[in-house]
C-alpha positions in Angstrom: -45.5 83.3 -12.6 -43.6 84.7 -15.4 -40.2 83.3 -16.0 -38.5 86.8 -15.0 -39.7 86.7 -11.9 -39.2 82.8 -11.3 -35.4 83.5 -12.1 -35.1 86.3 -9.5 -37.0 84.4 -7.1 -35.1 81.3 -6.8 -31.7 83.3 -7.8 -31.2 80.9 -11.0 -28.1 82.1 -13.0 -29.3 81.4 -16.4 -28.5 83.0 -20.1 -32.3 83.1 -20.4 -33.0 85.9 -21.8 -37.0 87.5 -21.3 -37.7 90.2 -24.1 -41.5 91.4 -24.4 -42.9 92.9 -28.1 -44.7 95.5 -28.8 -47.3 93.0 -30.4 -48.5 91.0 -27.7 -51.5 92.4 -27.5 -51.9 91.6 -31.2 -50.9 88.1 -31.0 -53.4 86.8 -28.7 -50.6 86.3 -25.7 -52.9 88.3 -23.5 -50.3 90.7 -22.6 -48.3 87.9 -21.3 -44.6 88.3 -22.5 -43.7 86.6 -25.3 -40.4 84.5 -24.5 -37.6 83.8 -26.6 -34.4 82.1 -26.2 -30.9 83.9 -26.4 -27.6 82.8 -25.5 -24.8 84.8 -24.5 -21.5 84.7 -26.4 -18.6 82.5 -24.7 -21.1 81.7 -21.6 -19.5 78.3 -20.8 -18.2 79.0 -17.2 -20.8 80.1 -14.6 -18.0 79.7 -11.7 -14.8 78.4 -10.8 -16.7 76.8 -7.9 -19.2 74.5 -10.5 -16.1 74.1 -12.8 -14.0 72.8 -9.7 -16.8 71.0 -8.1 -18.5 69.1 -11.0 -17.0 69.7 -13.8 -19.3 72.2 -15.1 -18.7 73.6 -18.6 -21.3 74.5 -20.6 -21.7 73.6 -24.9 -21.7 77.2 -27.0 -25.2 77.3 -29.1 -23.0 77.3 -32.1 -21.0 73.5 -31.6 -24.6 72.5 -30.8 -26.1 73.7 -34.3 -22.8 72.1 -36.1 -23.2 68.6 -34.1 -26.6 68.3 -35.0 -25.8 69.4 -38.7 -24.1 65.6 -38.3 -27.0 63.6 -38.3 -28.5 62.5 -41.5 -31.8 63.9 -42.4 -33.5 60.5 -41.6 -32.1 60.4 -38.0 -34.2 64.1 -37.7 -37.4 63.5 -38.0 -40.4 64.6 -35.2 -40.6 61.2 -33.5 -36.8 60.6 -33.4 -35.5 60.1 -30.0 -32.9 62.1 -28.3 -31.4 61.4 -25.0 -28.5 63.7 -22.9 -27.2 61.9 -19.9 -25.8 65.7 -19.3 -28.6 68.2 -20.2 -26.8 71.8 -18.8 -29.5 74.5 -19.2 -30.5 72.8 -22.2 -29.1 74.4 -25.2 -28.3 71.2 -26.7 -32.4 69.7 -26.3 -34.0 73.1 -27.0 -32.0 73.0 -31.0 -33.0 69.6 -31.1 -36.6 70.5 -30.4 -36.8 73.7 -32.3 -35.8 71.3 -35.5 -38.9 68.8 -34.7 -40.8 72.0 -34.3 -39.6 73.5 -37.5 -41.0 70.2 -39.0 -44.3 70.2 -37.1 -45.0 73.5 -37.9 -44.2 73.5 -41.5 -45.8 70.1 -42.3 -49.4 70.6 -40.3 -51.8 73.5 -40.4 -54.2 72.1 -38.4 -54.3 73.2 -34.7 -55.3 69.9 -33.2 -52.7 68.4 -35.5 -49.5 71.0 -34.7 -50.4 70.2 -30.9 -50.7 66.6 -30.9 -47.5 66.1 -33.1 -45.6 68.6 -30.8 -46.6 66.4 -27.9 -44.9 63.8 -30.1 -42.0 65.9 -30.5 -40.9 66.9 -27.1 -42.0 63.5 -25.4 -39.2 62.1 -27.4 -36.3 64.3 -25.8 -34.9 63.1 -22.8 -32.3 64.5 -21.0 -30.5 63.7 -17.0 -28.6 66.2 -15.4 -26.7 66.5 -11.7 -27.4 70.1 -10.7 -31.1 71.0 -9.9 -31.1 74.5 -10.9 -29.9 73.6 -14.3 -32.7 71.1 -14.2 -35.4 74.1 -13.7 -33.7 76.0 -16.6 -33.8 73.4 -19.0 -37.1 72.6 -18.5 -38.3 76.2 -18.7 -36.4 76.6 -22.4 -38.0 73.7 -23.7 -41.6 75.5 -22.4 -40.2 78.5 -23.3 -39.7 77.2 -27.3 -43.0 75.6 -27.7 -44.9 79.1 -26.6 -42.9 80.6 -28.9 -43.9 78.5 -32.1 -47.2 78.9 -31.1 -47.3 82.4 -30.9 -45.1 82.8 -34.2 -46.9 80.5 -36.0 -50.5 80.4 -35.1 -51.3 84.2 -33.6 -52.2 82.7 -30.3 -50.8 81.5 -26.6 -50.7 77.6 -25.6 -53.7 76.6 -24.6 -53.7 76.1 -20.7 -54.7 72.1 -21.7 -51.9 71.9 -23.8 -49.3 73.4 -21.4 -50.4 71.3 -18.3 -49.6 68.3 -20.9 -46.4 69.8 -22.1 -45.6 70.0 -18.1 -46.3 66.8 -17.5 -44.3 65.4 -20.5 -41.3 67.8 -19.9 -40.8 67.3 -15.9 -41.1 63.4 -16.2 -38.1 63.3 -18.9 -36.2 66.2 -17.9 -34.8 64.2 -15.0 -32.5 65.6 -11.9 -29.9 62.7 -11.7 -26.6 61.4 -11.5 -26.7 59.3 -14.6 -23.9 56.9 -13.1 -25.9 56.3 -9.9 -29.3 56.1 -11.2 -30.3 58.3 -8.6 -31.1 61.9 -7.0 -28.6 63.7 -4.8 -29.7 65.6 -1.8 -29.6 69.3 -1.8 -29.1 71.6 1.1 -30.9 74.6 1.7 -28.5 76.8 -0.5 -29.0 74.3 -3.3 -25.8 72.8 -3.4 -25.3 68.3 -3.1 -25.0 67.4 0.1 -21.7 65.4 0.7 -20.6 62.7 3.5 -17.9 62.8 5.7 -15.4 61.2 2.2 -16.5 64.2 1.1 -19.0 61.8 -1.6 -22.2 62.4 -3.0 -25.6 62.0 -0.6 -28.2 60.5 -2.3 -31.8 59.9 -2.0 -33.3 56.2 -1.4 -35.7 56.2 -4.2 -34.2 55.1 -7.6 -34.9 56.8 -11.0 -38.1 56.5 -12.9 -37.7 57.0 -17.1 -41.4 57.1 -19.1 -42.2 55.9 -22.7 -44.8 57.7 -24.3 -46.9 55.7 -27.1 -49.0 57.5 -29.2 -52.3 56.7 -31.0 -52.3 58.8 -34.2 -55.4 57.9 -35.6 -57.5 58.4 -32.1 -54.4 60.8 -31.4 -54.1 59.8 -27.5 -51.1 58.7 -25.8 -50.4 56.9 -23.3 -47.3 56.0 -20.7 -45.0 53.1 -19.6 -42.9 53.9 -16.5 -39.8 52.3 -16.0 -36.9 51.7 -13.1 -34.3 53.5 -15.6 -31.3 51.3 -14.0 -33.6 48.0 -15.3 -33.9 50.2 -18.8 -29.8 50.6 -18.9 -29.4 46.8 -17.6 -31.7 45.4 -20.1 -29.8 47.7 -23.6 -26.4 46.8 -21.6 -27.4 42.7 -21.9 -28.5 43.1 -25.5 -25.5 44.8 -26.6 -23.0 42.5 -25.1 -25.1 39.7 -26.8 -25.1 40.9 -30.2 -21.3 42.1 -30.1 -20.9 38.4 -29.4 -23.0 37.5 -31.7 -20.6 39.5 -34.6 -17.3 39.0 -33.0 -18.6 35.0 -33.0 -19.0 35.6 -36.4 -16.5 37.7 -37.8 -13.6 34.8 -36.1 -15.2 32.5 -38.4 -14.6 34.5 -41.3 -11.3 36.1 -40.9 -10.1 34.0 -37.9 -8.8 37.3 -35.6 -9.9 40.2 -35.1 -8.6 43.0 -37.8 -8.9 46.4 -38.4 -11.8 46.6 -40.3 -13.6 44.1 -37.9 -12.3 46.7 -35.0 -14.0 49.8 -37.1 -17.5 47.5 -37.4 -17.7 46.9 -34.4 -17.3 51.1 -33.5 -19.5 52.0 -36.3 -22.2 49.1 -34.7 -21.3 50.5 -31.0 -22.3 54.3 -32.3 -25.6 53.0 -34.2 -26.5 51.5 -31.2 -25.5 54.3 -28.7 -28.5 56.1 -30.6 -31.6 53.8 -29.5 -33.3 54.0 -26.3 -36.1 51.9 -25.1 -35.8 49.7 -28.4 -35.9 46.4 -29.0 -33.5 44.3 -30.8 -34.7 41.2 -32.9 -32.3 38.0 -32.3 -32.2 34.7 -34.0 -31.3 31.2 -33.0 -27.8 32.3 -33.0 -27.8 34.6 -30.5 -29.6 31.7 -28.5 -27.1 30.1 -28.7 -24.6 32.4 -28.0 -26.8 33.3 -24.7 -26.8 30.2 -23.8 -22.9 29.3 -24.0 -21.2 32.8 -22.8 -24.8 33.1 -19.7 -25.9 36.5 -20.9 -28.9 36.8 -18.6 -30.9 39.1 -20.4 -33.9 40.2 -18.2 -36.5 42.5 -20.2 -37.5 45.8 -17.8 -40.7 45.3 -16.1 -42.9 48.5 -16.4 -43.4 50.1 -12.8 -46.7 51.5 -13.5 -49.0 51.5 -17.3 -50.9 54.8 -17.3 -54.7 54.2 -19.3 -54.6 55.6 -23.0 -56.0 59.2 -22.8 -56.7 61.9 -25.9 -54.0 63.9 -26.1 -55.1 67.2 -23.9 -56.7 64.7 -21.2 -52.6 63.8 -21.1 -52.7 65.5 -17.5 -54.2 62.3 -15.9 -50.9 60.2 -16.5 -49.3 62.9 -14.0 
């Protein structure tokens, strides 16, 4: 199903926008349309009603572009990892993956090397949103943008293979939650959240999974770690409250109270931390210590299910 007809089908609002070229049938898309991403001016407010509701203003493609212009070159690179506790439609994951693409593209002329390293690229972009139809468009833009580079750069269509992994990849970290629950609302049948009689969010029972993808890039396979994302959030929350003991231990040794320039080490430490996800952090006897004195229980996430290594376009088994 084309995306044209997907948005008029399930009455998606969405600044989308389908345009097909006179050179498809040149290009090897196979008369397919060839997709690209547009984004109305000023389209921030979809309704009152979402505004209202949830809050719902959408970031202009332009703040995007300048945000991003923020992070140092070595923060960009095709294996960084991104994560949006609220995604929108997108706009915000699709620059950040047209950047990794930029790179993949330019830096590998090989076609088993630009699709193995774009599998690298998008598997690193995570991203958690409340409304479900935003969900769908997000996910399709970030489809949308790799069929694109392909097309642009190599003459031809995504291989069906290579899509079905893409899939796979995009609809486990493109997830439909309420970051602050760690879980799913319910939906009635005209796609809004169900709500109790308090007039609060319905949930579903089952709690939010978040994968890892490890790559191979000599045998170039991959391969994925699911976890209970609440254990994943536990886990990082422990280790930071450990280490900012740790320095605030430290820094009272030093300078005896806490000053200003200890108060902007710790911010600049909080904000270099805000940017891992998944990692670990080394400690030292020190930190032992610390645990030990202050009980910080730190318990490491426990992987809910370890999916088999596969080469890269057999990545449709770890669905």
């Amino acid at each position: 199903m084309k995306y044209k007809e997907y948005i008029e089908k399930n009455n998606i609002e969405s600044d989308l926008v389908v345009e097909s070229h006179d050179n498809c049938k040149n290009n090897g898309a196979n008369n397919e349309y060839v997709l690209s991403i547009s984004t109305r001016n000023n389209h921030q407010i979809k309704s009152k009603e979402r505004v209202n509701n949830h809050g719902e203003v959408l970031t202009p493609e332009w703040v995007v572009k300048d945000m991003l212009n923020l992070i140092p070159i070595s923060a960009a690179q095709i294996e960084s990892r991104y994560l949006e506790n609220s995604v929108g439609e997108g706009v915000f994951l699709a620059e950040v993956l047209r950047r990794k693409l930029d790179l993949v593209f330019r830096n590998y002329n090989k076609k088993c090397d630009r699709e193995f390293y774009t599998l690298v690229a998008v598997s690193n972009i995570y991203g958690f949103e409340l409304l479900k139809d935003n969900v769908d468009i997000a996910r399709l833009r970030l489809e949308i943008l790799i069929k694109e580079y392909f097309i642009q750069w190599s003459g031809k269509s995504v291989s069906k293979k290579l899509l079905d992994v893409i899939r796979v990849i995009i609809n486990n970290n493109i997830i439909n939650m309420d970051s602050l629950r760690f879980r799913t609302p319910r939906f009635d049948e005209s796609g809004k959240i169900m709500r109790d009689c308090n007039g609060e969010f319905i949930y579903q029972d089952e709690a939010i999974r978040i994968s890892e993808w490890i790559f191979d890039y000599k045998r170039k396979e991959i391969k994925r770690i699911e976890y209970f994302y609440e254990d994943i959030v536990y886990e990082q929350k422990q280790k930071y409250l450990l280490n900012n003991k740790n320095n605030n231990s430290l820094n009272n040794d030093i300078y005896g109270l806490h000053s200003n320039i200890i108060d902007n080490r710790d911010k600049q430490y909080e904000e270099q931390y805000q940017l891992s996800f998944i990692d670990n952090l080394t400690f030292n006897k020190e930190n032992e210590q610390i645990n030990q004195e202050d009980k910080i229980e730190i318990m490491p996430a426990k992987p809910v299910r370890i999916f088999e290594s596969v080469y890269y376009l057999d990545g449709v088994k770890m669905k």
